[in-house]
Backbone as numpy.savetxt, mean C-alpha at the origin, in Angstrom:
# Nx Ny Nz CAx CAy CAz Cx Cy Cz
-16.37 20.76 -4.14 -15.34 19.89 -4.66 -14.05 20.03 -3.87
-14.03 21.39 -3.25 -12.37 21.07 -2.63 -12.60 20.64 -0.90
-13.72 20.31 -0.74 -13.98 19.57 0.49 -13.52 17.83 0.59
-13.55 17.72 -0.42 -13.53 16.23 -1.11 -12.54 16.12 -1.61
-11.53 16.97 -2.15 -10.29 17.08 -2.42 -9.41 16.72 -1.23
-9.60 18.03 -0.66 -8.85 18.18 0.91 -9.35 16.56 1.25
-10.40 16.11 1.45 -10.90 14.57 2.41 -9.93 13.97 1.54
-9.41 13.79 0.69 -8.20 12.62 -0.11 -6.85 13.10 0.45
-6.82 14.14 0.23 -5.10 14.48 0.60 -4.92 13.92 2.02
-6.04 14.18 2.82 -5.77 13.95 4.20 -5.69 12.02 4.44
-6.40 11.43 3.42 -6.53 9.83 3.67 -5.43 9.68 2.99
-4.80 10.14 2.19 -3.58 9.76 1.27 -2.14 9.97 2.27
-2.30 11.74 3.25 -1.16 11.88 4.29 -1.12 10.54 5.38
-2.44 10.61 5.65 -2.54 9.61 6.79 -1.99 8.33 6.47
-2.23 8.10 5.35 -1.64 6.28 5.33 -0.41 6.51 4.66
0.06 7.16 4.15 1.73 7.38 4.64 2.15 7.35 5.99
2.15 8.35 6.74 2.44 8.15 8.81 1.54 6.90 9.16
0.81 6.15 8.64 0.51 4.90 9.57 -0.21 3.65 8.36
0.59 3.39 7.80 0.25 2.40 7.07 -0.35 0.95 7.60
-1.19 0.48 6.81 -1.94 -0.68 7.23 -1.33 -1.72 6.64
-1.51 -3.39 7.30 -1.39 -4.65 6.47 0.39 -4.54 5.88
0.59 -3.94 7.02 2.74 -4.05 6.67 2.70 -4.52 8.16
4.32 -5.50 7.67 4.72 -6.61 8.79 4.11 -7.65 8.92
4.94 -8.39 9.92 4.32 -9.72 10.28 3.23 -9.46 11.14
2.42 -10.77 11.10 1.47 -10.62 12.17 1.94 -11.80 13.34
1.87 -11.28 14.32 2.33 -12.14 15.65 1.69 -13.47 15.74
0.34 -14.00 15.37 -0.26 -14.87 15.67 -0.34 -15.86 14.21
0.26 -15.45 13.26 0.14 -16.05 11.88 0.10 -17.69 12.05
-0.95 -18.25 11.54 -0.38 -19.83 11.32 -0.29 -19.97 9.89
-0.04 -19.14 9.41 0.49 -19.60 7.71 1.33 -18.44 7.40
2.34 -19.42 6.00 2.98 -17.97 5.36 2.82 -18.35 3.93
3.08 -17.30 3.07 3.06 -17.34 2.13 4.16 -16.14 1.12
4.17 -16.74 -0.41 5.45 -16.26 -1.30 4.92 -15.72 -2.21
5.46 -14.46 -3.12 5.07 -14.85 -4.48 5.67 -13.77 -5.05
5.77 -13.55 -6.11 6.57 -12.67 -7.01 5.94 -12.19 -7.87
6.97 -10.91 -8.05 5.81 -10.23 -9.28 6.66 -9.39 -10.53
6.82 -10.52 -11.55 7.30 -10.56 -12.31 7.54 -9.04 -13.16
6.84 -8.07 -12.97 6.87 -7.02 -13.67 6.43 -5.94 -12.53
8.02 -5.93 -11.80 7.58 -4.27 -10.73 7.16 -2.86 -11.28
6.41 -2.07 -10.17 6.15 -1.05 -10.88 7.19 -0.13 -11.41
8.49 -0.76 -10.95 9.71 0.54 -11.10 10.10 0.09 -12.97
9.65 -1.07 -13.07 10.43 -1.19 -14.40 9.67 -0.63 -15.37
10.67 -0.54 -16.65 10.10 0.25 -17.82 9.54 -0.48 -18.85
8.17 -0.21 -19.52 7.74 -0.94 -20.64 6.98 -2.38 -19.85
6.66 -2.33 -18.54 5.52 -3.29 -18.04 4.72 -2.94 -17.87
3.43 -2.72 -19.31 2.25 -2.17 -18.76 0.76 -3.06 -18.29
């Protein structure tokens, strides 16, 4: 079990220092909007 532990901490460090699917993409032919009415920071949106 702490082989499999350790294997998370390390996929969890890693995509902190190199996150995926952030920013623009250079070649985009579309964009898109949207909102989200209940962020995770607020209180009592469960």
């Amino acid at each position: 079990m702490g082989e499999l532990r350790d294997l998370y901490r390390e996929v969890i460090l890693d995509s902190g220092r190199r996150p995926h699917n952030f920013g623009r993409l250079p070649d985009a032919d579309r964009h898109g909007e949207s909102f989200n009415p209940c962020p995770a920071t607020a209180s009592g949106c469960n």
